[in-house]
N, C-alpha and C positions, 0 to 999 in steps of 0.2 A: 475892855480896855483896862489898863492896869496903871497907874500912876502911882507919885512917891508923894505927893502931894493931894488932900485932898479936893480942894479948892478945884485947882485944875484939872480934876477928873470930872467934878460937877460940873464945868462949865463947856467939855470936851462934851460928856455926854449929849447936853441940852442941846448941842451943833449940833452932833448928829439925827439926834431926835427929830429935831423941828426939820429933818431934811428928809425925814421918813422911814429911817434905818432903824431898824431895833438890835439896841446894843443894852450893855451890864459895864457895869466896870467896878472895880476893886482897889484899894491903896496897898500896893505892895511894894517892899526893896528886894524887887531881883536879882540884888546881890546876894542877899541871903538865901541860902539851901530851905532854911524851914517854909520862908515867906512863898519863895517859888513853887513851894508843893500846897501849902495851904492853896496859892492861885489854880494850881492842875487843878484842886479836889473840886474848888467852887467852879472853872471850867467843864469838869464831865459832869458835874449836877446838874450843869444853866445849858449847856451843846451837844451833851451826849461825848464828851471826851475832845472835841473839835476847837483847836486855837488859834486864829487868824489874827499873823501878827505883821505888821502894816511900817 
């Protein structure tokens, strides 16, 4: 998961956690070009390249 916030990614995460999912997530602004690729890099380290985006 990716947010702009980090507050709200900690607490998105821990939903899904406690519901059995194993998820990652990262504070990005994908508005930004740099931030966006920063996220691809730490997505093919964590999924093998794979982004399910919801």
């Amino acid at each position: 998961m990716a947010y702009f916030h980090e507050a709200e990614l900690k607490e998105c995460l821990a939903e899904w956690e406690a519901s059995g999912f194993r998820v990652t997530g990262s504070v990005a602004n994908v508005s930004s070009r740099r931030e966006r690729e920063k996220l691809m890099e730490e997505v093919a380290w964590a999924f093998d390249g794979k982004l399910n985006i919801l």
